[in-house]
MIKOLMI-559809 format. One record per residue: residue number from 1; z, y, x of N, C-alpha, C, O in turn; residue in one letter; chain. Coordinates in pm, whole numbers, always signed. Each point is the difference from the previous one (the first is absolute). Example, Ala and Ser with C-alpha at 12.3 -4.5 7.8 and 13.67 -1.06 7.14 Angstrom:
<recs>
+-----+--------+--------+--------+--------+--------+--------+--------+--------+--------+--------+--------+--------+------+------+
! pos !    n.z !    n.y !    n.x !   ca.z !   ca.y !   ca.x !    c.z !    c.y !    c.x !    o.z !    o.y !    o.x ! code ! unit !
+-----+--------+--------+--------+--------+--------+--------+--------+--------+--------+--------+--------+--------+------+------+
!   1 !   +780 !   -569 !  +1319 !     +0 !   +119 !    -89 !     +0 !   +120 !    +90 !    +66 !     -2 !   +104 !    A !    A !
!   2 !   -138 !   +107 !   -139 !     +6 !   +119 !    +82 !    +73 !   +109 !    -77 !    +17 !   +111 !    +51 !    S !    A !
+-----+--------+--------+--------+--------+--------+--------+--------+--------+--------+--------+--------+--------+------+------+
</recs>
This chain:
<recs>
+-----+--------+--------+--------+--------+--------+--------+--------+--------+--------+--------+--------+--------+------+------+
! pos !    n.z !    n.y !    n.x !   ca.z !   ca.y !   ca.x !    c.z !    c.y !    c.x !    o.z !    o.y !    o.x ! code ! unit !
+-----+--------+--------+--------+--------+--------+--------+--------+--------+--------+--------+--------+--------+------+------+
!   1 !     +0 !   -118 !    +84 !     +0 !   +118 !    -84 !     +0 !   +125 !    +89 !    +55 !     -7 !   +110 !    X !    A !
!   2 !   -126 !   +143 !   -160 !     -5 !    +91 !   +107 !    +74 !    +58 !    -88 !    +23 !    -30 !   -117 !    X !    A !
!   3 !    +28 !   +151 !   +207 !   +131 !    +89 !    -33 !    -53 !   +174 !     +8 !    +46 !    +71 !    +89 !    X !    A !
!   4 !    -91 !    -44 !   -136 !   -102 !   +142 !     +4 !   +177 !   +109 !     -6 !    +74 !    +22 !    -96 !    X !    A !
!   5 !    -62 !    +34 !   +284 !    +79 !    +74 !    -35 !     -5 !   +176 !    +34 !    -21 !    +35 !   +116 !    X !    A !
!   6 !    +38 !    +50 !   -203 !    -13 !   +109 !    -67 !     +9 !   +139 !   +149 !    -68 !   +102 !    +16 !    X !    A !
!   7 !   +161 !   -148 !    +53 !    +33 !    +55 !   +113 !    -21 !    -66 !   +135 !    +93 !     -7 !    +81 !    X !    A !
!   8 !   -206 !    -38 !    -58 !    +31 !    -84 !   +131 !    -73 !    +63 !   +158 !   -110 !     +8 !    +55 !    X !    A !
!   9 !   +225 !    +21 !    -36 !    -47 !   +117 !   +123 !    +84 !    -86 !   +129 !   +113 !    -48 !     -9 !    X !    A !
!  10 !   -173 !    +46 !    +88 !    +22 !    -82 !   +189 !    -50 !   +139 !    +80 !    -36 !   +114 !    -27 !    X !    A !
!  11 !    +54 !   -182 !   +122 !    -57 !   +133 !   +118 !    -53 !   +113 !    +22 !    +49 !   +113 !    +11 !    X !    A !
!  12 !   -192 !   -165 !     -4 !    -62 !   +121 !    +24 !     +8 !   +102 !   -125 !     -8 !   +120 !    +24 !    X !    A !
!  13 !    +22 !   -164 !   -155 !    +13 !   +100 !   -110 !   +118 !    +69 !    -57 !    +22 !    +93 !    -77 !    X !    A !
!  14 !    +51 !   -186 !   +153 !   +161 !    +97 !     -3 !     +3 !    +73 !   +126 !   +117 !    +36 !    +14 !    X !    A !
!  15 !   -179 !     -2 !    +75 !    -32 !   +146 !   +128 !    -58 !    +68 !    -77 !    +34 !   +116 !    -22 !    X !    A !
!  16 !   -130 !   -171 !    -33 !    -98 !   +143 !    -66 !    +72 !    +95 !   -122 !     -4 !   +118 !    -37 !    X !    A !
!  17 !    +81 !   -262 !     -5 !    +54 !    +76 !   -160 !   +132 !   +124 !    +92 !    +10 !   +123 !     +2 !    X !    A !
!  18 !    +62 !   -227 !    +57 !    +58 !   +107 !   +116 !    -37 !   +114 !    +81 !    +76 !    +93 !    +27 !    X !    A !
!  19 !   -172 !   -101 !     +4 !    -62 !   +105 !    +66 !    -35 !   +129 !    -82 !     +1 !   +116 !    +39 !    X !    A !
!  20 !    -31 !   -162 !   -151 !    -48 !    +65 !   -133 !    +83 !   +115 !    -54 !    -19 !   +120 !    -19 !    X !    A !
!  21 !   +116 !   -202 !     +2 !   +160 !     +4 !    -28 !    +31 !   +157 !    +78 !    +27 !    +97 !    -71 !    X !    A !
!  22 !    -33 !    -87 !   +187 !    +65 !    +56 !   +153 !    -95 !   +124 !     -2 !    +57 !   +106 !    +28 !    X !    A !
!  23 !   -192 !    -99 !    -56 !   -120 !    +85 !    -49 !    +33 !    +81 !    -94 !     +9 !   +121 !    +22 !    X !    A !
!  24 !    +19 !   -189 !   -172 !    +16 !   +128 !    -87 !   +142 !    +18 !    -29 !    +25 !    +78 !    -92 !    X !    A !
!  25 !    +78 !   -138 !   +154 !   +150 !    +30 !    -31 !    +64 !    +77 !   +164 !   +109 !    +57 !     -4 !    X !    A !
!  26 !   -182 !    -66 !   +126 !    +53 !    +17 !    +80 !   +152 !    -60 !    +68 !    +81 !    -55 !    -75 !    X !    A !
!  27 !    -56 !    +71 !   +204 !   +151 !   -104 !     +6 !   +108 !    +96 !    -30 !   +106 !    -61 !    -15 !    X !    A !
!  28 !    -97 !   +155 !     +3 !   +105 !    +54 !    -54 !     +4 !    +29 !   -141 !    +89 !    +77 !    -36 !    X !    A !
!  29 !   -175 !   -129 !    -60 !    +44 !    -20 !   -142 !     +3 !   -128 !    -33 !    +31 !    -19 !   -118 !    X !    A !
!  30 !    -58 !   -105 !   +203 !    +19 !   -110 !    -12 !   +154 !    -67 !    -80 !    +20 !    -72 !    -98 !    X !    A !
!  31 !    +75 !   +144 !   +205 !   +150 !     -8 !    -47 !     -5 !    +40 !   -171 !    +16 !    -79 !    -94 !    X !    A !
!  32 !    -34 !   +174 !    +89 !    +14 !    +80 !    -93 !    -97 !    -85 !   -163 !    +34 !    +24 !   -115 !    X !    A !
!  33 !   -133 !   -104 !   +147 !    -95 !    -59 !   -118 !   +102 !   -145 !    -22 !    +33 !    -49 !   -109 !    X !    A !
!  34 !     -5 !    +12 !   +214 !    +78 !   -177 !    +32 !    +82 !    +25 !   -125 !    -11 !    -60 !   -107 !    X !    A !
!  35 !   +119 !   +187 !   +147 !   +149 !    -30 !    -27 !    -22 !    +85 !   -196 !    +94 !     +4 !    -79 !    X !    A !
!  36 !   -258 !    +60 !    +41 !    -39 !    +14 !   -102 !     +8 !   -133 !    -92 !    +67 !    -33 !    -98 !    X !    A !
!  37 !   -154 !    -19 !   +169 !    -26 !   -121 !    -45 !   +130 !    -95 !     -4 !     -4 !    -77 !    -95 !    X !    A !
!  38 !   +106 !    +67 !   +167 !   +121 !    -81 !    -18 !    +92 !    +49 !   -126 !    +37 !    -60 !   -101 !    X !    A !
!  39 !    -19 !   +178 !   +144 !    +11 !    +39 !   -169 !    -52 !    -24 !   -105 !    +66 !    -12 !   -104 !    X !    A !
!  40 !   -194 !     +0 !   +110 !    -48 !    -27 !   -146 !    -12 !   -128 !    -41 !    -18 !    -27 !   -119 !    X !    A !
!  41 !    +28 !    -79 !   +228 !    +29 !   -116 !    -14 !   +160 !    -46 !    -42 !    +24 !    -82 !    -89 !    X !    A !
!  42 !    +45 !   +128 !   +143 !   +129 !    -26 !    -52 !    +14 !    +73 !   -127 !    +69 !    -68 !    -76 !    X !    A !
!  43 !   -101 !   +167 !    +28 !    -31 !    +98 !   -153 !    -52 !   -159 !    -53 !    +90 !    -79 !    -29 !    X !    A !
!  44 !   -196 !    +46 !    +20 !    -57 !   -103 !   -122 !    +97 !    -92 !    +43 !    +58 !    -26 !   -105 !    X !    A !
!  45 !    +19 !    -66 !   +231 !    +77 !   -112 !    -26 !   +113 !    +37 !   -102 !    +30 !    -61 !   -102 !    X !    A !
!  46 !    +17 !   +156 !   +144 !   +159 !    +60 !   -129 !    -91 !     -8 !   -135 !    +42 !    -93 !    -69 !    X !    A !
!  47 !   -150 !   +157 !    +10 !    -43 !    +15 !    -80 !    -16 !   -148 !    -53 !    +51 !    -43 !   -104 !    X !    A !
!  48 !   -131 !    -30 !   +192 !    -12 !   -136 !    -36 !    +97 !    -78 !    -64 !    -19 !    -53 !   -110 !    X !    A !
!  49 !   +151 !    +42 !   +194 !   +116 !    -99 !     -2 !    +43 !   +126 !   -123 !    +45 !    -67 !    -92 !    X !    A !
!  50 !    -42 !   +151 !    +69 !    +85 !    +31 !   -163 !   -118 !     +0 !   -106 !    +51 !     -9 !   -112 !    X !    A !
!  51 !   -146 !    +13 !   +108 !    -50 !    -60 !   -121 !     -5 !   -146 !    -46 !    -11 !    -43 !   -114 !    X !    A !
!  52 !    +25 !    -37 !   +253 !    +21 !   -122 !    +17 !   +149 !    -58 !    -60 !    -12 !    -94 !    -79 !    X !    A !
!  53 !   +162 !   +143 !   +110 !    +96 !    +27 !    -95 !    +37 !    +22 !   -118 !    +92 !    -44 !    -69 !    X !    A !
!  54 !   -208 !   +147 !    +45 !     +8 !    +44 !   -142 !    -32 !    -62 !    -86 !    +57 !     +1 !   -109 !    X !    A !
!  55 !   -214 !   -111 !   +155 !    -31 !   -120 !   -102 !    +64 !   -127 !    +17 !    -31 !    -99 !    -67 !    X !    A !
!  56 !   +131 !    +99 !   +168 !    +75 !   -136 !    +23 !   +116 !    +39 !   -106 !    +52 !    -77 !    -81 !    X !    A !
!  57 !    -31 !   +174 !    +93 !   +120 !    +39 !    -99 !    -61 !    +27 !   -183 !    +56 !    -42 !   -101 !    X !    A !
!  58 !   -139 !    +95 !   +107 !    -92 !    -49 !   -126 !     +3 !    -92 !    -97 !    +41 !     +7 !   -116 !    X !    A !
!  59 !   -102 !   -110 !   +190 !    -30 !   -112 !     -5 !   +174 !    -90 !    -47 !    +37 !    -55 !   -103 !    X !    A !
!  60 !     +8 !    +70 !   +192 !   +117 !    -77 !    -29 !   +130 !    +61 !   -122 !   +105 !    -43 !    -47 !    X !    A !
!  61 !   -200 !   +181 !    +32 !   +103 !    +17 !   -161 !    -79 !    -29 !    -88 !    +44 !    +31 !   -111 !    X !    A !
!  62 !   -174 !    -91 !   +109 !    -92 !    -53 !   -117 !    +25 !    -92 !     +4 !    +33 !    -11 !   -118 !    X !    A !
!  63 !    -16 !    -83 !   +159 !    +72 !   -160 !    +61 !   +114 !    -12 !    -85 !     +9 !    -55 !   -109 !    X !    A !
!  64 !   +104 !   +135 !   +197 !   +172 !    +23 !    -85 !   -104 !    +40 !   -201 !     -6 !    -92 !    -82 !    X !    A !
!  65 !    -36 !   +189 !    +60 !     -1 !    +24 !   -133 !    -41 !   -107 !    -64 !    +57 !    -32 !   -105 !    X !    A !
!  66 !   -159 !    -39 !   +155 !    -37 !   -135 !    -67 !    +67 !   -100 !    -26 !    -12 !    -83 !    -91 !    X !    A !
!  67 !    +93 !    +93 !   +186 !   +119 !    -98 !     -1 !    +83 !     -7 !    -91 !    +14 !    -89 !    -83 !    X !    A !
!  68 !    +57 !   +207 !    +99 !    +58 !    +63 !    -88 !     -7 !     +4 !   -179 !    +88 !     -8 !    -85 !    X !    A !
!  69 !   -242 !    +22 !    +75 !    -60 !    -36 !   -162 !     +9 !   -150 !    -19 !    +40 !    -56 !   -102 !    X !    A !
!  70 !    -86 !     -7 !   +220 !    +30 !   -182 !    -55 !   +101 !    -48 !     +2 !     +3 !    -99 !    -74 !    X !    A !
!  71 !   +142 !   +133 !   +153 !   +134 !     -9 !    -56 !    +32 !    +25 !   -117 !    +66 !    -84 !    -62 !    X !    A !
!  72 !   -107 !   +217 !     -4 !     +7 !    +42 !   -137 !    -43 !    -72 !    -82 !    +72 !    -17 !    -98 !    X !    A !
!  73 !   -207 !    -56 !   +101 !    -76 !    -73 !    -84 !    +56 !   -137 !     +5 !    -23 !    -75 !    -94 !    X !    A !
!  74 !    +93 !    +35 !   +195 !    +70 !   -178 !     +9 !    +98 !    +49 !    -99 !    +14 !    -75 !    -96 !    X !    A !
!  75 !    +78 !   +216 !    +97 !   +112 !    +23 !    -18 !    -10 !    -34 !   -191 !    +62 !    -62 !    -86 !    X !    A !
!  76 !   -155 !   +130 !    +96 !    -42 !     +1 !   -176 !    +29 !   -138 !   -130 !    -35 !    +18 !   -117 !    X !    A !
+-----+--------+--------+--------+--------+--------+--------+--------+--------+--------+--------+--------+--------+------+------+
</recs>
């Protein structure tokens, strides 16, 4: 089976993409794009993991309520 993957960069095209990189950002805004970008990566993980919470917690009071109605309904 072949594996068609989306990003697949080795050597010589990670210098160029690097080089590229160093061209229109220069090395002294380099720091400055990285630690952009680390931020905004850690921004969507928090974002991630609490919407992710929010439907775990969701979810499990639709669970309890259901429950809850078929106790009632044995109770009957």
């Amino acid at each position: 089976m072949e594996t068609i993957l989306l990003f697949n960069f080795f050597g010589p095209e990670m210098i160029v993409i690097f080089f590229a990189i160093l061209l229109l950002f220069g090395g002294k805004k380099i720091p400055e794009l990285m630690r952009g970008i680390g931020k905004g990566i850690r921004e969507f993980n928090t974002a991630r993991s609490t919407i992710e919470s929010e439907l775990k917690e969701g979810m499990n009071e639709t669970e309890r309520k259901e429950a809850e109605k078929k106790r009632e309904k044995t109770a009957e």
